[in-house]
DSSP file (Angstrom, degrees, kcal/mol; ACC not computed):
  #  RESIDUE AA STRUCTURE BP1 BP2  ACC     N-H-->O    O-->H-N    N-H-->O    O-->H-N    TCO  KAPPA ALPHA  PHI   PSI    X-CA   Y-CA   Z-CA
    1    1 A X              0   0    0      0, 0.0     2,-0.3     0, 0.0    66,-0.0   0.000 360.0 360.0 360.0 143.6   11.6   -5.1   -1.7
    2    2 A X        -     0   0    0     14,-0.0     2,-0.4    13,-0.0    13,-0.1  -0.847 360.0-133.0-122.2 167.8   11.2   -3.4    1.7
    3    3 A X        -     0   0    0     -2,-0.3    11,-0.5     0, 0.0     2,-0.4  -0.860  21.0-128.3-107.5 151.6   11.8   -4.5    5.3
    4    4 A X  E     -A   13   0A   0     -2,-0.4     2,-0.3     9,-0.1     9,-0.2  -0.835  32.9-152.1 -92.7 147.8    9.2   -3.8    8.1
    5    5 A X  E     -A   12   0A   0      7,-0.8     7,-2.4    -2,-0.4     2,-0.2  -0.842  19.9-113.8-130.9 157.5   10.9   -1.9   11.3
    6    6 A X  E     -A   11   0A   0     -2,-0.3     5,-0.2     5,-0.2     3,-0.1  -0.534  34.4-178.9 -83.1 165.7   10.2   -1.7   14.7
    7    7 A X  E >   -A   10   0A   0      3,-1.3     3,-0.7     1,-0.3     2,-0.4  -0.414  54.5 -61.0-168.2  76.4    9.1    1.7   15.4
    8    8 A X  T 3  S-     0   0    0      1,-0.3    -1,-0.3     2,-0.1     0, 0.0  -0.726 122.3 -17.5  44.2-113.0    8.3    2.2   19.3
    9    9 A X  T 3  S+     0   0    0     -2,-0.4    -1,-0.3    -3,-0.1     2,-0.1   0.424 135.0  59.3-121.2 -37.1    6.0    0.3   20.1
   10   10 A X  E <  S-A    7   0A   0     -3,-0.7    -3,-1.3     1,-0.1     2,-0.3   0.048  75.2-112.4 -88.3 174.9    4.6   -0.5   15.9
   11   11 A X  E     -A    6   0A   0     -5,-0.2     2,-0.3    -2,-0.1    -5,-0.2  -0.791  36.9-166.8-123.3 163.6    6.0   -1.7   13.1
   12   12 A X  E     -A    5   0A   0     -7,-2.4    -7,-0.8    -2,-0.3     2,-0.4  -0.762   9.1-135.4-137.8 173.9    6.5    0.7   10.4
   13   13 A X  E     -A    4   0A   0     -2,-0.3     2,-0.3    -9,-0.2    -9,-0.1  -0.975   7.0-143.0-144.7 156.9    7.3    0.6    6.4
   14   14 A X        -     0   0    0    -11,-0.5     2,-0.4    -2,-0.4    -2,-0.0  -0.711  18.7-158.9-139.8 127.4    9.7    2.6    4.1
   15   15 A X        -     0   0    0     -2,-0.3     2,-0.1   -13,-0.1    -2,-0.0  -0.983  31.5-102.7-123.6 142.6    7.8    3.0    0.9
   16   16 A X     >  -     0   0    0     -2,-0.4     4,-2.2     1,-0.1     5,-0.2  -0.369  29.9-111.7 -71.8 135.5   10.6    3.8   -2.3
   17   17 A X  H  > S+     0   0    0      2,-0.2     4,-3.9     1,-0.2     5,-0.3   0.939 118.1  58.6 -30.5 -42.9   10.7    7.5   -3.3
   18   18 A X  H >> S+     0   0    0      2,-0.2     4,-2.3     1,-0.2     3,-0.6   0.956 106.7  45.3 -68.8 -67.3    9.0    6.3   -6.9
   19   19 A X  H 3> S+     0   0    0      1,-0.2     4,-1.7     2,-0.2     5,-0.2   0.889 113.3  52.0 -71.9 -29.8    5.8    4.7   -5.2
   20   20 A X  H 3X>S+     0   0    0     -4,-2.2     5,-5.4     1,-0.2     4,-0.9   0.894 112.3  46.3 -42.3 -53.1    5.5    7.8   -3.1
   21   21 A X  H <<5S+     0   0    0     -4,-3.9    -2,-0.2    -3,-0.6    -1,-0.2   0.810 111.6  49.4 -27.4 -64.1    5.7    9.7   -6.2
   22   22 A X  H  <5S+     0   0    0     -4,-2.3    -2,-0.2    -5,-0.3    -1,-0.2   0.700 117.3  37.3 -79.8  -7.2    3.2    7.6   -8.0
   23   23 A X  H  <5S-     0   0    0     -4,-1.7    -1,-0.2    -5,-0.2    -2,-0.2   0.671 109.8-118.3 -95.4  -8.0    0.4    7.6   -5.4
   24   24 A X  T  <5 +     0   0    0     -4,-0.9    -3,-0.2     1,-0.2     2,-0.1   0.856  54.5 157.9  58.2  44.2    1.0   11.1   -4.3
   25   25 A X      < -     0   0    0     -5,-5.4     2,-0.2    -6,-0.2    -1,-0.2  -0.569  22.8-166.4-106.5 168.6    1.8   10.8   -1.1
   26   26 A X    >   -     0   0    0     -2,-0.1     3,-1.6    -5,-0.0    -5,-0.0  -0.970  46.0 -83.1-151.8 171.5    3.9   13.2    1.4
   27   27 A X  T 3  S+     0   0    0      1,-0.3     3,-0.1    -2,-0.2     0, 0.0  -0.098 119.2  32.6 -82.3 167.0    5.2   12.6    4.4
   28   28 A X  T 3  S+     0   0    0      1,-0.4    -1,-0.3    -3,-0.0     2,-0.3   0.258  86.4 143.5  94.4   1.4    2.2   13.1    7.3
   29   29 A X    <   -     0   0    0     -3,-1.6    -1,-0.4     1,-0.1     2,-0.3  -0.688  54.7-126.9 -68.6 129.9   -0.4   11.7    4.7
   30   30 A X        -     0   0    0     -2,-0.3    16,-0.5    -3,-0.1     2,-0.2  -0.540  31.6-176.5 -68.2  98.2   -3.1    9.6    6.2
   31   31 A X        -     0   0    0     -2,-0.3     2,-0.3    14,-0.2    14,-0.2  -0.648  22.6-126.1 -93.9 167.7   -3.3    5.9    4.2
   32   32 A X  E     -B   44   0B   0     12,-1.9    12,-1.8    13,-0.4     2,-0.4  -0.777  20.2-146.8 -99.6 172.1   -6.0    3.1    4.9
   33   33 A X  E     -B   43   0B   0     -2,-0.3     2,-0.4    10,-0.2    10,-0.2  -0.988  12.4-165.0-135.6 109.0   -4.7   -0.3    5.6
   34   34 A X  E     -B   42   0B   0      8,-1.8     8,-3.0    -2,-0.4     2,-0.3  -0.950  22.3-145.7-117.1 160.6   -6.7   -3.7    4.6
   35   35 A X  E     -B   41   0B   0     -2,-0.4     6,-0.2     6,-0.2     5,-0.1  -0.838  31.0-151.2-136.1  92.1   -6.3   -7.4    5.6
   36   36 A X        -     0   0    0      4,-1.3     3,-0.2    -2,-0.3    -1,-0.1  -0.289  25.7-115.0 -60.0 165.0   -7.2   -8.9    2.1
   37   37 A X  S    S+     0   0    0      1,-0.2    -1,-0.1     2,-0.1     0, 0.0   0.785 117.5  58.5 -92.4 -18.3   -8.9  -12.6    2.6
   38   38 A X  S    S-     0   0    0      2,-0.1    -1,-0.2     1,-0.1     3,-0.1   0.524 121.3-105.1 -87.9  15.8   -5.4  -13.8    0.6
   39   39 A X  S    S+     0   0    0      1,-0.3     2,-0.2    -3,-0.2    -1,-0.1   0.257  83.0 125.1 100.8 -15.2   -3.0  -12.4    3.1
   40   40 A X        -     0   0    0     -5,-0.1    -4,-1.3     2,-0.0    -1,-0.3  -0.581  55.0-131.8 -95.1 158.5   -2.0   -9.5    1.0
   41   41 A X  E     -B   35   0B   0     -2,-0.2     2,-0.3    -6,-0.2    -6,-0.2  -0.646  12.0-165.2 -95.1 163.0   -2.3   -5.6    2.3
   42   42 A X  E     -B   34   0B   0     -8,-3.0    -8,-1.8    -2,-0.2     2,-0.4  -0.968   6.8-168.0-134.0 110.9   -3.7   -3.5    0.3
   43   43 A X  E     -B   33   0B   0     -2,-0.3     2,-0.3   -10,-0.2   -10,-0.2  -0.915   8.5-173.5-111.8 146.9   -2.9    0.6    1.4
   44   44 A X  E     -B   32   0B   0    -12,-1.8   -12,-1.9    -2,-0.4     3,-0.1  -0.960  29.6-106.4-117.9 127.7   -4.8    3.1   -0.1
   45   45 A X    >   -     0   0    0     -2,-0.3     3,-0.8   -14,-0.2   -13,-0.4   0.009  52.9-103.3 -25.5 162.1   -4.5    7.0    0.1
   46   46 A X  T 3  S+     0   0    0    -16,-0.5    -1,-0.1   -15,-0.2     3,-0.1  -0.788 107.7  36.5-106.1 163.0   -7.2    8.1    2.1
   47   47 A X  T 3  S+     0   0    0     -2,-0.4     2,-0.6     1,-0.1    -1,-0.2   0.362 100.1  92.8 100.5 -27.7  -10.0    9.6    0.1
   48   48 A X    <   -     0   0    0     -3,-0.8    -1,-0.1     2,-0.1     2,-0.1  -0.870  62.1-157.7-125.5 133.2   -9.5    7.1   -2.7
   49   49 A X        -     0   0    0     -2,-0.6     2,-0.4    -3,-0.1    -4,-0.1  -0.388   6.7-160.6-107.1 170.2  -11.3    4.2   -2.7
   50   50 A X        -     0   0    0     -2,-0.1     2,-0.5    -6,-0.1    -2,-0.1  -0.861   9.5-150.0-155.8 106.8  -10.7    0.9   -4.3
   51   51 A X        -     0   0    0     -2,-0.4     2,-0.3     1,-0.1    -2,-0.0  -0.608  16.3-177.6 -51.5 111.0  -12.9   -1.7   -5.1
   52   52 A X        +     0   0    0     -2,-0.5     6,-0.1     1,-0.1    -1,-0.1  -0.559  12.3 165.2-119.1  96.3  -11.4   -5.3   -5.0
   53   53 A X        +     0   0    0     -2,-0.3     2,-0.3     1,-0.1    -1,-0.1   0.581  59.7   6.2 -34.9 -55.4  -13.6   -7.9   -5.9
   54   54 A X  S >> S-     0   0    0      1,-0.0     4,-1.9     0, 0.0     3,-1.6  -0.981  71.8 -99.9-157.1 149.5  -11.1  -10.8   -6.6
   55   55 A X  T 34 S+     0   0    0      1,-0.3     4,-0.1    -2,-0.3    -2,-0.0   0.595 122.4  51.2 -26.7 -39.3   -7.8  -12.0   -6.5
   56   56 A X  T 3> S+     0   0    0      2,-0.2     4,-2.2     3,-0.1    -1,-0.3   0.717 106.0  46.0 -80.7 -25.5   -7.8  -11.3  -10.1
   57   57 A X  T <4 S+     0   0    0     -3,-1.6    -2,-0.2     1,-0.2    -1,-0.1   0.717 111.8  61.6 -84.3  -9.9   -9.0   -7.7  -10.3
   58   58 A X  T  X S+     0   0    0     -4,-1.9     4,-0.9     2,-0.1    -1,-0.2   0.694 109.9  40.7 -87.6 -31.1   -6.1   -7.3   -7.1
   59   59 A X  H  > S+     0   0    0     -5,-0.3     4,-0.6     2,-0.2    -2,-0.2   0.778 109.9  52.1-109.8 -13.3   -3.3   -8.4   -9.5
   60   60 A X  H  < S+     0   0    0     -4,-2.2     4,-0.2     2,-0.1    -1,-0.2   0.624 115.9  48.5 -87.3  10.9   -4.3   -6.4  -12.8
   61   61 A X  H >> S+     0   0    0      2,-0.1     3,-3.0     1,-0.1     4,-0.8   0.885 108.7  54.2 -79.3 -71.7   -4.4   -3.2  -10.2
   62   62 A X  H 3< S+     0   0    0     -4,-0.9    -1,-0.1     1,-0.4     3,-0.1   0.518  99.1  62.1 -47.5 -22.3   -1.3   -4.1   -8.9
   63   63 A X  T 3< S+     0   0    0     -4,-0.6    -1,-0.4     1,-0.3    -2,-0.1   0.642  93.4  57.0 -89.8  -0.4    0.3   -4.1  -12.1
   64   64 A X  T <4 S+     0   0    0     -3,-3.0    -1,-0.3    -4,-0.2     2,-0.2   0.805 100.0  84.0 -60.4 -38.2   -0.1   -0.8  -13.0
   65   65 A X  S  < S-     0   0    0     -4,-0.8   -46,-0.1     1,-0.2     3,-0.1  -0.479  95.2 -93.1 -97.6 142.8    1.8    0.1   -9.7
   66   66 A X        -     0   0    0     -2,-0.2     2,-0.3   -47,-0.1    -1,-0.2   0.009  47.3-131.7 -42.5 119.7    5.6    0.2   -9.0
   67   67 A X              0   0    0     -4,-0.1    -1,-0.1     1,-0.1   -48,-0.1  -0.648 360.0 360.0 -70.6 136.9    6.2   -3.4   -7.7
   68   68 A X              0   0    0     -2,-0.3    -1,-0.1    -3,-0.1    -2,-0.1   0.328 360.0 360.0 -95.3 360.0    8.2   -3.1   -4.4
């Protein structure tokens, strides 16, 4: 689990060394952000795109990935 923090003006988020690791991010890397229609975000690297269709094709992706 993570907390969101204020961060000036923003909110920010602390992603765990291990999902950093597993998307291949570092620090100054550029994500996208979506607003799913069930309330969940979905961030992406940028550059790699990701279809999600349905609710269902959004929770067997997610299980591939470290839950936070």
């Amino acid at each position: 689990m993570t907390t969101i923090c204020k961060w000036g003006n923003s909110l920010g988020l602390r992603l765990s060394k291990s999902v950093v690791q597993e998307a291949g991010l570092k620090a100054g890397a550029s994500v996208g952000v979506r607003l799913l229609d069930n309330g969940c975000l979905l961030i992406t690297p940028h550059g790699k795109a990701i279809k999600v269709n349905d609710e269902l094709s959004l929770e067997t992706d997610a299980r591939k990935l470290t839950v936070w």
